[in-house]
Structure formats: structure tokens, C-alpha cells
N, C-alpha and C positions, 0 to 999 in steps of 0.2 A: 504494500500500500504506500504508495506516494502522500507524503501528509503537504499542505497546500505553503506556498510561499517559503519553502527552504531549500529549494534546489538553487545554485549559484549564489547563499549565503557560505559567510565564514563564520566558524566558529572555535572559539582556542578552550579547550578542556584541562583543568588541571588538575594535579594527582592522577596523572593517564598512567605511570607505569605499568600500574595491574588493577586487578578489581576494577570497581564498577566506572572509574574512570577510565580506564581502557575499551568497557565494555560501551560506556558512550561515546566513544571516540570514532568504535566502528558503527556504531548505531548511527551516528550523524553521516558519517561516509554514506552512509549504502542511501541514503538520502539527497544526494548530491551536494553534500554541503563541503565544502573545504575547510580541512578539522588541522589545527592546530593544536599537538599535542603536545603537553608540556606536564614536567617533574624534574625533579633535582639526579633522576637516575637515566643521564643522558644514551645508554645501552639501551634499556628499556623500552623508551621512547621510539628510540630509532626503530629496535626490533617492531614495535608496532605500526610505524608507519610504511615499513616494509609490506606488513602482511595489510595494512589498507589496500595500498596498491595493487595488491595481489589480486585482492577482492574487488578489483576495479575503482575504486574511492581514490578520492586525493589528500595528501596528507603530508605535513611535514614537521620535524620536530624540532621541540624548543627544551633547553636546559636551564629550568627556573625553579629555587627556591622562594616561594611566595613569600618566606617571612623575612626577607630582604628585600625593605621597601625599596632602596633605588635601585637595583637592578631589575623591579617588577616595574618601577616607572619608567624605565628605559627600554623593556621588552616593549612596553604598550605604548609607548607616545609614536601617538601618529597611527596608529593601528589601526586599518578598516575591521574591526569584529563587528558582527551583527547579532552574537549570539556569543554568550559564556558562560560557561559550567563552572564552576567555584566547586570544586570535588576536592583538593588535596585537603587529608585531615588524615591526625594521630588518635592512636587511644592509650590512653591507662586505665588501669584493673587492681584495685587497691583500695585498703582502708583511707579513709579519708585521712588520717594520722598518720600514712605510711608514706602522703602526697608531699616528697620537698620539693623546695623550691625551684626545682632546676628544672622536675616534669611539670609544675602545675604551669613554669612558662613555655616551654615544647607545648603545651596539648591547645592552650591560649593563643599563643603567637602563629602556631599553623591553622587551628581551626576557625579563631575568631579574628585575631589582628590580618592572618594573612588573607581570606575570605574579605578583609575591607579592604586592604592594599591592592588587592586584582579588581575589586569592583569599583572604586575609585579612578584609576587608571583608567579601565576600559571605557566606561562614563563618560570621563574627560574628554577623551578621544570621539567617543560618538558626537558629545554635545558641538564638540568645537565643530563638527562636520557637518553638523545637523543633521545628524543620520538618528533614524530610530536604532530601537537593538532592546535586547534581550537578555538577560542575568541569570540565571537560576544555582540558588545559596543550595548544595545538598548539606543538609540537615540530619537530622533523625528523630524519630519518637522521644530519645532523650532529650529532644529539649522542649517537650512536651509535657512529659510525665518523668518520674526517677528510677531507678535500680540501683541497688550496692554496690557500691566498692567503686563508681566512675563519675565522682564526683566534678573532678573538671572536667570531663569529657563532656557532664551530663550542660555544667557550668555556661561552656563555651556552643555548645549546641543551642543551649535556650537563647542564650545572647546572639548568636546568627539567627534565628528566627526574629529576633527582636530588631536585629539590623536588617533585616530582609525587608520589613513594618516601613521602618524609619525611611530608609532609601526608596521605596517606593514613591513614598509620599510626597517625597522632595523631588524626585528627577518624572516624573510623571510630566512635566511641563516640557522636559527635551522627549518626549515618545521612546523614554527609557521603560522597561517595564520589569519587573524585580519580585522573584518570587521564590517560595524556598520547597524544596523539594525531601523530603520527610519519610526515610526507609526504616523500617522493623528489623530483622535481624534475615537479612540475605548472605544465602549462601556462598564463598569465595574459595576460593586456593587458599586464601590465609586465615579462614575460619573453620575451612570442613573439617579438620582433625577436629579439634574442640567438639562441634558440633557432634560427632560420631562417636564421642564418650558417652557416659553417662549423664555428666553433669550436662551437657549440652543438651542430651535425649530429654532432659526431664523441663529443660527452659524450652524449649519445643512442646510440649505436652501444656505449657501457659499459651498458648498462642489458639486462640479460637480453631482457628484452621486445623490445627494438627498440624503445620507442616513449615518450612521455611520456605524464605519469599528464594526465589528466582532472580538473578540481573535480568531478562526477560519481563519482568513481572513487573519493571519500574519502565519500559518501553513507552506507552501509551501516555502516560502521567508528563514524563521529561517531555514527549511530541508533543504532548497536546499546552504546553508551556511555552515551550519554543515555535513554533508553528502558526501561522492567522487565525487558528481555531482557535486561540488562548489569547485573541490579542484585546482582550477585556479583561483578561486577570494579570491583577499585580498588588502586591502589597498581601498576597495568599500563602496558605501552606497546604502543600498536595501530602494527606498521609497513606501511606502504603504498606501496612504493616499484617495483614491476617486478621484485624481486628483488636492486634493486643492492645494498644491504646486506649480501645475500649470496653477491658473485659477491666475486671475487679483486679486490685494491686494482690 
């Protein structure tokens, strides 16, 4: 399915190495869109814009650490994006009393300061063009609701949602549009072991569904954002979680 109005846009994705930034990276491709793929693991990258190509997409790659604001404002000045994924983020897994200060600025600086530095940027650059465009903060149910032991994670997730809010409101008058996209717990490379424990088996049995979410399963939600179908929402949060959001703590 062709979704309307994103074939010969750009759009630059960060956190592409793996997971679900990667998996939007070729999600945009096969859409016609020219995907800018960007993390601090400049292999990585590459490796994927390799296999775009493969798959007929166009794509090329950028070595950026988000939580270095001027080298984030040097990638994007001047940049035509029409469209950007705010994906890279850290987690920690820990008593709150175990959180020093060296993780609680990692999980902040990438999830939440670095999330403002790229959307800032890109902003700039639409506004000064007078171009519209497209933002979407991925978020998650934590910063909706809470779970033990990830409290800055939980921290920096609600404050992106919060920035998501704020930034709409304010750039809505350049045809910027800003909205936060809000995953449950989706399956990766770097979570399937976990999941296939026990402990993992039993946080799966909390999830209405019975099941974990899919990279797949956040397709339609990211389209329907980025795309003329969505070009009324902003200042929103899409949740896509199985229901856990809304079953009982």
C-alpha cells in the first residue's frame, strides 16, 4: 500500500542502527521516501543503507551522536527533511537508589535532551525554508504510566511526551507538525533473550493481548503520522501497546 504524499519526501531516522529504528528506516524506503539514516554506530548504518538499496529504497548514512548538540546542528543546518523520526534512546533497569549520576545523564541526554537537539534543528531548517514537515518523538507507554526499576527511562519518556505537547503548539504556525509515537514492549534482537525467560514470559502474560507487539505492528500508527492522512494530528500521542496501558497496574 502506497500511503499518500511520501513518495519523493526525505526523511532522516535516528537511532537506525538496529531495532525499531532501523526497522523505520526501511519502512520509509519501500515508501519512496529518501531515508536518512543516522547513529553514533557508523558500521551499522552503513550496513543498512546497503540493504535499502538492495530492496530498491534510497538511503544514505549519517554518523551522529544526538546528545552533541553542535554537531546535531551542523548535520541539520540547511537540511531539506520533510519528515523525522526522533528514535535514538537508552534504557536503564534499576532500583531507583542504584541510578548514579552518570546513567541518570546517559538515559536524559539521549532520550530527552537529545530528542530536543534533532527536533530543534530540523525545525529551524524547515521554518527558515518555509517548508512544512513532520516530527514524530518515539516515546513509550512509560511515559504514560510507570514500572520498577526505570525510573529515568520512565522520567525522560514522560518529558518527551511533554515536549512533543509543547513543540506542537509553538511551531504549528510554520506547518511543522509534532507528535509522539508510544510503543509497549516490542519485540527486538536486543530484547528476545529476556523476553524468552521466564521473567519476560510472565511481563507478557500483563499484556491484554497475551503477546508482544511486532516492529510491524507500529507500521500503520508511524504512516498514518507521517503521511497526508495524519496531516490534522499534532501535539498527539499514538499508543500501541496490546492494551497494557490500559489494563490494571
Amino acid at each position: 500500500m502506497q500511503w499518500p504524499g511520501l513518495d519523493g519526501r526525505r526523511a532522516l531516522v535516528t537511532g537506525a542502527s538496529s531495532g525499531l529504528g532501523a526497522h523505520f528506516a526501511r519502512l520509509l524506503a519501500a515508501q519512496g521516501v529518501r531515508v536518512t539514516a543516522a547513529a553514533r554506530r557508523a558500521d551499522k548504518v552503513a550496513a543498512l543503507c546497503e540493504r535499502i538499496a538492495a530492496e530498491g529504497g534510497a538511503a544514505e548514512a549519517l554518523a551522529l551522536d544526538v546528545t552533541d548538540a553542535p554537531a546535531v546542528a551542523a548535520a541539520l543546518d540547511g537540511a531539506a527533511f520533510d519528515i523525522v523520526i526522533n528514535n535514538a534512546g537508552v534504557a536503564a533497569s534499576a532500583p531507583a537508589l542504584d541510578h548514579d549520576a552518570a546513567t541518570i545523564d546517559r538515559v536524559i541526554d539521549t532520550n530527552l535532551k537529545g530528542a530536543f537537539h534533532v527536533a530543534r534543528a530540523a525545525a529551524a531548517a524547515m521554518a527558515a525554508a518555509g517548508r512544512p514537515g513532520v516530527i514524530v518523538n518515539v516515546a513509550s507507554i512509560l511515559g504514560l504510566r510507570v514500572a520498577g526499576h526505570v525510573s529515568a527511562y520512565a522520567a525522560s519518556k514522560a518529558g518527551l511526551v511533554q515536549l512533543t505537547r509543547a513543540l506542537a503548539v509553538e511551531w504549528a504556525r510554520h506547518d511543522i507538525r509534532v507528535n509522539a509515537l508510544c510503543p509497549g514492549y516490542i519485540e527486538t534482537e536486543i530484547n528476545r533473550e529476556f523476553f524468552a525467560s521466564d521473567a519476560g514470559q510472565a511481563l507478557i502474560r500483563r499484556v491484554p493481548q497475551r503477546r508482544l507487539g511486532q516492529p510491524e505492528d507500529l507500521d500503520g500508527p508511524l504512516l498514518l503520522m507521517v503521511s497526508d492522512l495524519g496531516r490534522s494530528m499534532t501535539g498527539t500521542e499514538l499508543v500501541v501497546d496490546g492494551g497494557h496501558a490500559a489494563a490494571p497496574i
